[in-house]
N, CA, C and O atoms as CSV, one atom per row, in Angstrom:
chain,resi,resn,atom,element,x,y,z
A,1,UNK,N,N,0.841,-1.179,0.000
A,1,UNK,CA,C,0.000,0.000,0.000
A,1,UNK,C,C,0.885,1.240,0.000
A,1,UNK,O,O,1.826,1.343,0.787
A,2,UNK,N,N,0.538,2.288,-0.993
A,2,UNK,CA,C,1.612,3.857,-1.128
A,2,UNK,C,C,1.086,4.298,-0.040
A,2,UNK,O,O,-0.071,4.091,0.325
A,3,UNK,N,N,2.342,5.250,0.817
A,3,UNK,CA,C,1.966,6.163,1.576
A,3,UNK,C,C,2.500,7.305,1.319
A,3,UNK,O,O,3.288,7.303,0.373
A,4,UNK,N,N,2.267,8.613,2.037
A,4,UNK,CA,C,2.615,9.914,1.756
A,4,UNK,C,C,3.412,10.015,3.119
A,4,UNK,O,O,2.719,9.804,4.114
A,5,UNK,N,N,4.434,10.233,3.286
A,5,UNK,CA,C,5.310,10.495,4.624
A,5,UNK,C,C,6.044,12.173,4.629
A,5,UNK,O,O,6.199,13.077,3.808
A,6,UNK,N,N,6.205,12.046,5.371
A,6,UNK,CA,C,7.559,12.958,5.101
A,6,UNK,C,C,8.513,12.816,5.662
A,6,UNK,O,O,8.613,12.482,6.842
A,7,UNK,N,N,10.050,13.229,4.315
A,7,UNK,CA,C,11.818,13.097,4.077
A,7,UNK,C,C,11.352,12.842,5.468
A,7,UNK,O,O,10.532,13.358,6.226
A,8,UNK,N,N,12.531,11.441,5.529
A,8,UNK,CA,C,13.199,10.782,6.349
A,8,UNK,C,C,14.929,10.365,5.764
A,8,UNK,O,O,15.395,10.154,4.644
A,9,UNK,N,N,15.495,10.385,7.100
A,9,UNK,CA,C,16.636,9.715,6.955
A,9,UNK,C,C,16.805,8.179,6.506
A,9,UNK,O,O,17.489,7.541,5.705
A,10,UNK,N,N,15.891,7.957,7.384
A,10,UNK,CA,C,15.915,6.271,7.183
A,10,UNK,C,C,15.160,5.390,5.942
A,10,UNK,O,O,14.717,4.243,5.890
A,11,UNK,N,N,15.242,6.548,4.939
A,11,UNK,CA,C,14.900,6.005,3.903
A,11,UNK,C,C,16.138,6.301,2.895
A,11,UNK,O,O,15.812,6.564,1.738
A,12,UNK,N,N,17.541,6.290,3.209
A,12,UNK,CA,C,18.557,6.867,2.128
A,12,UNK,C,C,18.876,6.289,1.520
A,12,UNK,O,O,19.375,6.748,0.492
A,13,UNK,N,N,18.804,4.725,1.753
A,13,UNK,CA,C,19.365,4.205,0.452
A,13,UNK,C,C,18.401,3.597,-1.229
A,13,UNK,O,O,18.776,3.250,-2.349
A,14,UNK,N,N,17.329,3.716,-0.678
A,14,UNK,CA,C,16.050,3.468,-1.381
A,14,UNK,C,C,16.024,5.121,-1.894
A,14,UNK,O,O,15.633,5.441,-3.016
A,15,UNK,N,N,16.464,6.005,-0.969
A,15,UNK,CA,C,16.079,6.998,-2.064
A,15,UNK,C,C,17.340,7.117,-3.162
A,15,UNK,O,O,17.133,7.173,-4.375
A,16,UNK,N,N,18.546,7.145,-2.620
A,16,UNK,CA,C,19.732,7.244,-3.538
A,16,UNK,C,C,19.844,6.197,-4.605
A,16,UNK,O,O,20.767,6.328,-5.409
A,17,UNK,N,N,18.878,4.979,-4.748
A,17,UNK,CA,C,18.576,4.376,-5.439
A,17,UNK,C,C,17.992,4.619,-6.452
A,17,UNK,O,O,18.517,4.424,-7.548
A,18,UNK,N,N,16.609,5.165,-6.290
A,18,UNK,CA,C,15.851,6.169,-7.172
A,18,UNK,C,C,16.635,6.970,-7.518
A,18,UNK,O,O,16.834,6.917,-8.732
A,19,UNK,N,N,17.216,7.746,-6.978
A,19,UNK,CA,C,17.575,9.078,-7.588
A,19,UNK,C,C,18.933,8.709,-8.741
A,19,UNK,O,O,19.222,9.424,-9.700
A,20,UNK,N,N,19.660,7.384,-8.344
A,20,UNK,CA,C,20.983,6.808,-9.297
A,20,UNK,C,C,19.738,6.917,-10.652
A,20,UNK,O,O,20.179,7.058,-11.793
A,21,UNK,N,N,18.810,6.871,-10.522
A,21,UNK,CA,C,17.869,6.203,-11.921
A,21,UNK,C,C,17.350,7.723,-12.680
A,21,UNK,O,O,16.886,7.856,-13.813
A,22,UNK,N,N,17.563,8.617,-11.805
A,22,UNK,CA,C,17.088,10.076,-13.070
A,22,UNK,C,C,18.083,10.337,-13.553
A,22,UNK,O,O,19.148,10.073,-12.995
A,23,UNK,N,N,18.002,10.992,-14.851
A,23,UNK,CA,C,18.596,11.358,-15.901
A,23,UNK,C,C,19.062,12.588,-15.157
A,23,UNK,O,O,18.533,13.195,-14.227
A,24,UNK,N,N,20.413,12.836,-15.938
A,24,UNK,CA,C,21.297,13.799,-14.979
A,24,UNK,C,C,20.895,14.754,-16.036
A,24,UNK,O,O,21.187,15.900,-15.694
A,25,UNK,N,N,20.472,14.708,-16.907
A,25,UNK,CA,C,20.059,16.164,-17.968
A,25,UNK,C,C,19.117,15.899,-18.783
A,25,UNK,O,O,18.782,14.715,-18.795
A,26,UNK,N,N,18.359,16.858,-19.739
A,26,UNK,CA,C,17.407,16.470,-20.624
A,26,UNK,C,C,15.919,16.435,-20.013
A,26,UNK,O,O,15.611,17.080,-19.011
A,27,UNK,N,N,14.889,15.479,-20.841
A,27,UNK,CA,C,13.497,15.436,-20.351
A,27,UNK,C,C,13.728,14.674,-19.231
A,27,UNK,O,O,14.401,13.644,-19.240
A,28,UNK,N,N,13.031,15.289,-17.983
A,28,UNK,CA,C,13.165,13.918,-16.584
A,28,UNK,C,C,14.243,14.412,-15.890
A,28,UNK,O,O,14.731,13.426,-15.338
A,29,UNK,N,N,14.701,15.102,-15.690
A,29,UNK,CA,C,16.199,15.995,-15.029
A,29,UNK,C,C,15.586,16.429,-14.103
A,29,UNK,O,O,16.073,16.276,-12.982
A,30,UNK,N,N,14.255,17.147,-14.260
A,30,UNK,CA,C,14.078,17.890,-12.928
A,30,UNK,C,C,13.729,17.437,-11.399
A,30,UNK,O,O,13.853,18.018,-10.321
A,31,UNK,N,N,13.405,16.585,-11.644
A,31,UNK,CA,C,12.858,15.664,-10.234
A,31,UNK,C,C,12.163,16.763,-9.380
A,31,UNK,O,O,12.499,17.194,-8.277
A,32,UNK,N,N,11.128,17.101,-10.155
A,32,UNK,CA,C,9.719,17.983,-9.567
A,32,UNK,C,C,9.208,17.374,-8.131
A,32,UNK,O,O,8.780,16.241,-7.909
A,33,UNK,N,N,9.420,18.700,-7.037
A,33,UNK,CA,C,8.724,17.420,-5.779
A,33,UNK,C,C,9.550,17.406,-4.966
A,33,UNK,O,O,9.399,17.798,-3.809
A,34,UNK,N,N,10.763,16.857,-5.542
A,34,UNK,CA,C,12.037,16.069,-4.503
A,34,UNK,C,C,12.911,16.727,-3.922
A,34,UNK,O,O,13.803,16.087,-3.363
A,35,UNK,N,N,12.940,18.541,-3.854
A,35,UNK,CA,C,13.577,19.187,-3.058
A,35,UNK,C,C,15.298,19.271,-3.546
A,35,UNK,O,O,16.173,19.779,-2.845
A,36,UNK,N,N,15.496,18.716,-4.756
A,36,UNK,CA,C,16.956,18.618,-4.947
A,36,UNK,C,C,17.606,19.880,-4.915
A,36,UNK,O,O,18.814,19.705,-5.078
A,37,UNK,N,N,17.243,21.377,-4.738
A,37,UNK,CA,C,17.791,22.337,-4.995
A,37,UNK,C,C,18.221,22.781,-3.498
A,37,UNK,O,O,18.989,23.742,-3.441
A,38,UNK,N,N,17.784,22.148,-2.197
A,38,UNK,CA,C,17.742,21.946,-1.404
A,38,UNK,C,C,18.940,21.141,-0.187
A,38,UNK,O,O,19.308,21.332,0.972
A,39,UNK,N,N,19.227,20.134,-1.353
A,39,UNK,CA,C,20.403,19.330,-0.870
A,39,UNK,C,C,21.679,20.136,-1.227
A,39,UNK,O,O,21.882,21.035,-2.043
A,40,UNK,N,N,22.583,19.402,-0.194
A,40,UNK,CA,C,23.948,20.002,-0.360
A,40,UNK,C,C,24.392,19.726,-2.006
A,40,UNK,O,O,24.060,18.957,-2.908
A,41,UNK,N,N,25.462,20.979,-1.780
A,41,UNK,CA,C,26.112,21.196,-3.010
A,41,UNK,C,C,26.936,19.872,-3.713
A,41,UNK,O,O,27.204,19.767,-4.910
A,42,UNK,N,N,27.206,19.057,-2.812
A,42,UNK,CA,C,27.785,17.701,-3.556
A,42,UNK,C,C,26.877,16.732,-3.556
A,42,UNK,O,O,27.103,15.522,-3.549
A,43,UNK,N,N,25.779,17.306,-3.564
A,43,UNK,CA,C,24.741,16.008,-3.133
A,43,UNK,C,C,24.875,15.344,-1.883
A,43,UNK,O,O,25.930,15.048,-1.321
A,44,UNK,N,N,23.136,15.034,-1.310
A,44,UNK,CA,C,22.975,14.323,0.069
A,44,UNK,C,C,23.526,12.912,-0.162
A,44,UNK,O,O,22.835,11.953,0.184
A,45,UNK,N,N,24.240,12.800,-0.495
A,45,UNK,CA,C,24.852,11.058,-0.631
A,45,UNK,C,C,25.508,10.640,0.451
A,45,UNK,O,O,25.405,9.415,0.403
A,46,UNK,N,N,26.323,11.024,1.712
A,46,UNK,CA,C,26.587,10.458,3.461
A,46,UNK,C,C,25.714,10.829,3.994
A,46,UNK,O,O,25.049,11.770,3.561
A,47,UNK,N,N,25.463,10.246,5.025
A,47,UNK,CA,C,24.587,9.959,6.298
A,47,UNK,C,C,24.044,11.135,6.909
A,47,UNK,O,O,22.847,11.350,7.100
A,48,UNK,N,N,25.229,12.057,7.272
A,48,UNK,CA,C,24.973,13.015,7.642
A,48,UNK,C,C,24.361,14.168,6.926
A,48,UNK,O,O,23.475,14.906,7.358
A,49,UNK,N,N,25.182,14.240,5.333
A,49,UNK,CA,C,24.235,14.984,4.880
A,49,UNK,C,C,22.952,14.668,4.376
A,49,UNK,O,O,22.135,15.574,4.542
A,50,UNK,N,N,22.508,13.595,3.776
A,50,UNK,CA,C,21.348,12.983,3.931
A,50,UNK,C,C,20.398,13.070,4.992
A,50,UNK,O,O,19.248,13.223,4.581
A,51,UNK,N,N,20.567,13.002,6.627
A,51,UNK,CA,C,19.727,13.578,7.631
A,51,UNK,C,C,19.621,14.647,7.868
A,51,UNK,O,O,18.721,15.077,8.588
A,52,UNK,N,N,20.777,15.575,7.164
A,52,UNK,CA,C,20.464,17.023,7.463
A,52,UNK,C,C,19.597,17.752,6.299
A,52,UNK,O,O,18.919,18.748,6.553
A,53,UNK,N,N,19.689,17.051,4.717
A,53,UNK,CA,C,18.847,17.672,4.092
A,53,UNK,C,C,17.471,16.804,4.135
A,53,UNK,O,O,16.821,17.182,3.161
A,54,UNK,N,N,16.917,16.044,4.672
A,54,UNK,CA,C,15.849,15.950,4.800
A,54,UNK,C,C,15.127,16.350,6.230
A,54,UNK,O,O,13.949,16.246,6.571
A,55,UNK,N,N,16.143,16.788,6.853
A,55,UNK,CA,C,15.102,17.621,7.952
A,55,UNK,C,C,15.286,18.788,7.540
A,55,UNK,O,O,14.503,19.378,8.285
A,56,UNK,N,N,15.950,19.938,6.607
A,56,UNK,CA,C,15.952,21.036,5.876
A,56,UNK,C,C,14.450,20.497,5.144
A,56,UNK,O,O,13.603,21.041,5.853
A,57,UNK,N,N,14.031,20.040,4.534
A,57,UNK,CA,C,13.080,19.607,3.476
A,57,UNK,C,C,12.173,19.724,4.710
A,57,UNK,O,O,11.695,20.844,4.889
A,58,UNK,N,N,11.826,18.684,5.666
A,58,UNK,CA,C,10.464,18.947,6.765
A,58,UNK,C,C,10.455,20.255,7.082
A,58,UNK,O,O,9.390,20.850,7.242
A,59,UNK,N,N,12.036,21.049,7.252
A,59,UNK,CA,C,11.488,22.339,7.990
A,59,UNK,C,C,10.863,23.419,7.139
A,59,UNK,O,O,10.414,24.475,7.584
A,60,UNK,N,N,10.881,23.001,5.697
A,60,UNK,CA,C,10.434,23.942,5.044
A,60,UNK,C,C,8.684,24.413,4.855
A,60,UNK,O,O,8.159,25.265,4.138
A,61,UNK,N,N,7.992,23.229,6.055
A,61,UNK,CA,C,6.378,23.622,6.508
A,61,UNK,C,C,6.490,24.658,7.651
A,61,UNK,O,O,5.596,25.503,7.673
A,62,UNK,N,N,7.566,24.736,8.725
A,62,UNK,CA,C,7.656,25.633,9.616
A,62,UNK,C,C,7.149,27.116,9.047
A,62,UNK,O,O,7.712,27.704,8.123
A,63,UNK,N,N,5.865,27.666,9.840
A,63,UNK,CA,C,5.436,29.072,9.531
A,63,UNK,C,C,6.421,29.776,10.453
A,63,UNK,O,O,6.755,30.886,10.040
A,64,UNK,N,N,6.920,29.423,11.511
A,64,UNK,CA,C,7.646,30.327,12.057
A,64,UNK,C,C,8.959,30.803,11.769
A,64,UNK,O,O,9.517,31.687,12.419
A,65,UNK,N,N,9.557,30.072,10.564
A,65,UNK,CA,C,10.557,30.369,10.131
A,65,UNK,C,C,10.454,30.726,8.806
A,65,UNK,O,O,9.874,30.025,7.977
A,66,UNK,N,N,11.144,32.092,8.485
A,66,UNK,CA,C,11.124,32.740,7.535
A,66,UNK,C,C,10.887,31.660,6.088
A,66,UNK,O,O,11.714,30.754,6.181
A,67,UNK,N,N,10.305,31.551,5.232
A,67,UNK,CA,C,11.200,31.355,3.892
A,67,UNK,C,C,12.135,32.048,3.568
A,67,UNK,O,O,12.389,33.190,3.951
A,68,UNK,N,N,12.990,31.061,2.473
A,68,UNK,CA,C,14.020,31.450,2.036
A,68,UNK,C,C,14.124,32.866,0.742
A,68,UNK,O,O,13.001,33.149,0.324
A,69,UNK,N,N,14.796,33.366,0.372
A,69,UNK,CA,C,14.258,34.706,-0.246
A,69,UNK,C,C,13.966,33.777,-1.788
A,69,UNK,O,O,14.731,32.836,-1.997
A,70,UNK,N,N,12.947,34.049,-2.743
A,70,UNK,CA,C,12.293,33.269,-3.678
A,70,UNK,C,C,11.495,32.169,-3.494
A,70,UNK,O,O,10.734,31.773,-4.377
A,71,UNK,N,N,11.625,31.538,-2.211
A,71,UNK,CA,C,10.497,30.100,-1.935
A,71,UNK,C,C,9.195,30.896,-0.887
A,71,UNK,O,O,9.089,31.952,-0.263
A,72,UNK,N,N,8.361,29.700,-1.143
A,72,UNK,CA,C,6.954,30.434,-0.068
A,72,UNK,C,C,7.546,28.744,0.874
A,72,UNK,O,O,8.666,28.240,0.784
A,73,UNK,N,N,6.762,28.399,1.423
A,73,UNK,CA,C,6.517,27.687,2.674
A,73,UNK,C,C,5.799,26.861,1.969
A,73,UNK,O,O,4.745,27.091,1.377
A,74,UNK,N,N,6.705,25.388,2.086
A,74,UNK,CA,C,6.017,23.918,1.627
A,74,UNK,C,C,6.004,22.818,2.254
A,74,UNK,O,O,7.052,22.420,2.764
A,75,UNK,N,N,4.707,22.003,2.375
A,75,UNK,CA,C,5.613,20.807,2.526
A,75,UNK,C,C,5.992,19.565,1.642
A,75,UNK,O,O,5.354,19.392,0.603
A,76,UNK,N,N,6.846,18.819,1.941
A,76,UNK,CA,C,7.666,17.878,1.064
A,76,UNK,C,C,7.130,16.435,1.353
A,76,UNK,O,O,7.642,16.115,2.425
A,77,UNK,N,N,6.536,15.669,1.012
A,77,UNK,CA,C,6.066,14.341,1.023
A,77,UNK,C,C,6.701,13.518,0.024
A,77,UNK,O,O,6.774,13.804,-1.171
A,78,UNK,N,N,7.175,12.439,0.599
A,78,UNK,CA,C,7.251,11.248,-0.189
A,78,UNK,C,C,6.195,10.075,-0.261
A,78,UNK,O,O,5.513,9.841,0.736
A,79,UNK,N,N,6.063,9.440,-1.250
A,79,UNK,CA,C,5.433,8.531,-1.704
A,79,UNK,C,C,6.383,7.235,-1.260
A,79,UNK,O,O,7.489,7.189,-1.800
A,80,UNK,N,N,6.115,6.416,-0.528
A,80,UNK,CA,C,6.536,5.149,-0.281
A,80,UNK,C,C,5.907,3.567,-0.097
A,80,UNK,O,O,4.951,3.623,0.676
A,81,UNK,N,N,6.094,2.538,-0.452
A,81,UNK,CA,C,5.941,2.118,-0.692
A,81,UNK,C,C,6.530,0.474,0.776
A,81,UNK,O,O,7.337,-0.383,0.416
A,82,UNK,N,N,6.042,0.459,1.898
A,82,UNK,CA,C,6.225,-0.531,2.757
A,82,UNK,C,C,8.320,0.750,2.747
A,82,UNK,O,O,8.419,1.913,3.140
A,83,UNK,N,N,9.182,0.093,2.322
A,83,UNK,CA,C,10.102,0.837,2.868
A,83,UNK,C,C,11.545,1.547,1.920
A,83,UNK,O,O,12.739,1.825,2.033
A,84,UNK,N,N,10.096,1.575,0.713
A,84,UNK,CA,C,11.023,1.747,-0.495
A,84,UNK,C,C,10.306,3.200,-0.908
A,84,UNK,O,O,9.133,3.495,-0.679
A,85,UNK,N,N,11.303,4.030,-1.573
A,85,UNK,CA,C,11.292,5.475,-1.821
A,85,UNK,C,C,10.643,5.305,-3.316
A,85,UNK,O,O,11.234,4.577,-4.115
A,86,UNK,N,N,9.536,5.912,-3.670
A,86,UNK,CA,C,9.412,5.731,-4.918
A,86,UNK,C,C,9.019,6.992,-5.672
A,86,UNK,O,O,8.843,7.088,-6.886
A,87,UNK,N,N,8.901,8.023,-4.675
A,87,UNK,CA,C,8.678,9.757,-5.558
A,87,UNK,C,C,8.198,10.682,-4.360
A,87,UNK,O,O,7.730,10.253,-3.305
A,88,UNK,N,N,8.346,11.732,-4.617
A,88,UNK,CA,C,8.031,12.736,-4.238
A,88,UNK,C,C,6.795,13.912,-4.596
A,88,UNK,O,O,6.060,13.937,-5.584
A,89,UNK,N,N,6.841,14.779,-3.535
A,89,UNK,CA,C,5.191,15.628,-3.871
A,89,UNK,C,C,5.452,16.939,-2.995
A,89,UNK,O,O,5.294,16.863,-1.776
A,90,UNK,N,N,5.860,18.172,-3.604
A,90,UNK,CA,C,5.783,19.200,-2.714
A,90,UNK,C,C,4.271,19.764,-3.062
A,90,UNK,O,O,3.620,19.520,-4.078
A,91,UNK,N,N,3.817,20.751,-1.712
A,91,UNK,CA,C,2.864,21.146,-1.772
A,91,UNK,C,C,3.358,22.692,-1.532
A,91,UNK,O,O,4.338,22.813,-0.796
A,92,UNK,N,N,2.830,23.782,-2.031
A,92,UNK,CA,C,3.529,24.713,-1.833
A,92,UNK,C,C,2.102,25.480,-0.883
A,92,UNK,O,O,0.974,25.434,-1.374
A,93,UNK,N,N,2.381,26.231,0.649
A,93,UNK,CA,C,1.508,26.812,0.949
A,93,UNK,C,C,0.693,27.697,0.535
A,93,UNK,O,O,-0.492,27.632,0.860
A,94,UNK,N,N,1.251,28.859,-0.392
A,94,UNK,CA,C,0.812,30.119,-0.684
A,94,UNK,C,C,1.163,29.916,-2.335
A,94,UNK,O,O,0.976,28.930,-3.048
A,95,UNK,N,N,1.687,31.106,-2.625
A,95,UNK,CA,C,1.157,31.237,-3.957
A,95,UNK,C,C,2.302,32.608,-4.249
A,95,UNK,O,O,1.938,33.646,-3.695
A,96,UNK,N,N,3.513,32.699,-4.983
A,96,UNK,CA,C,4.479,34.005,-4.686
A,96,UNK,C,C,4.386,34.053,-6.493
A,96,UNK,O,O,4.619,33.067,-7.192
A,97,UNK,N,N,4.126,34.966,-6.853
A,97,UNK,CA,C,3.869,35.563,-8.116
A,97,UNK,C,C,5.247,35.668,-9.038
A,97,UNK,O,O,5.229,35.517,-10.260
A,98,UNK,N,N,6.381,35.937,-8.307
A,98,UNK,CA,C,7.559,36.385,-8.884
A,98,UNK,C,C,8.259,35.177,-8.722
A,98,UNK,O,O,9.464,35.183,-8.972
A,99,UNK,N,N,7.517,33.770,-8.210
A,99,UNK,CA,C,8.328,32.482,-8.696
A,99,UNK,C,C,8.304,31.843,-9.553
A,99,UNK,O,O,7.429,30.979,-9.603
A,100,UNK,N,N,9.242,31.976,-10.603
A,100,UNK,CA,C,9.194,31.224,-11.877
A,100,UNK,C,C,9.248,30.095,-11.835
A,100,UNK,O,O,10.024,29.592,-11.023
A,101,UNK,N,N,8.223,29.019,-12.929
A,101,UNK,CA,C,8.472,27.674,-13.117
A,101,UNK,C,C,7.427,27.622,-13.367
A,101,UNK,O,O,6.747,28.646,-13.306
A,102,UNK,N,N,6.689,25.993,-13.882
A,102,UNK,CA,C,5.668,25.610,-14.045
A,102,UNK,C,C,4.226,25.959,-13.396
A,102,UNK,O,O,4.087,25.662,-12.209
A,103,UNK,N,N,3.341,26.454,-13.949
A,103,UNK,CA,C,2.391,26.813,-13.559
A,103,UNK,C,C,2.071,28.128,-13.125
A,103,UNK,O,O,1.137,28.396,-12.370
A,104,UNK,N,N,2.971,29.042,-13.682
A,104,UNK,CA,C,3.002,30.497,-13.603
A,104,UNK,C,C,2.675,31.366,-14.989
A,104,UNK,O,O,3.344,31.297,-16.019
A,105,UNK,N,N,1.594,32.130,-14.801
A,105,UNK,CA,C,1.316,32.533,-16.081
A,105,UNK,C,C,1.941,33.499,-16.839
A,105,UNK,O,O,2.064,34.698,-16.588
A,106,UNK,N,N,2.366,32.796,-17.898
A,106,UNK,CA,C,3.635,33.541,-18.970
A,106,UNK,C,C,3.187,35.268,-19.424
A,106,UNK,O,O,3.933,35.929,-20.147
């Protein structure tokens, strides 16, 4: 049965699994959802950074903490599957006009 959770640590190698499987460029590069702009600059691939960018990813529902300058306040859900990572789902709270990307009218 899929569930909707949210970033955990203890899902890193199921996710670094998935993620070995997107295309590093082209159609399918973006991994919409999955917070990758988010992770460290060498990628969450050790332990540590892996638990630290997915509690960066939960904290990004915190109202009491600012957003970042260009993001509104989201939260980040994964789709899982018993204990396997199989996608992602941001929800964005609000609605910021001057954020470009999909679903912003040209």
């Amino acid at each position: 049965m899929l569930d909707l959770i949210a970033p955990t640590a203890h899902l890193r190698s199921s996710w670094l699994e998935a993620f070995r499987e997107w295309p590093v460029d082209g159609p399918g590069a973006r991994q919409d959802g999955a917070g990758p702009r988010l992770a460290p600059e060498n990628g969450p691939e050790g332990p540590e950074e892996f638990a630290a960018w997915t509690e960066r990813l939960r904290g990004q529902a915190d109202p009491a903490v600012p957003a970042a300058p260009g993001r509104v306040h989201a939260t980040y859900l994964w789709i899982v599957e018993d204990d396997t990572y199989l996608g992602a789902a941001e929800l964005r709270h609000s609605l910021d006009l001057d954020i470009d990307g999909p679903g912003r009218d040209q």
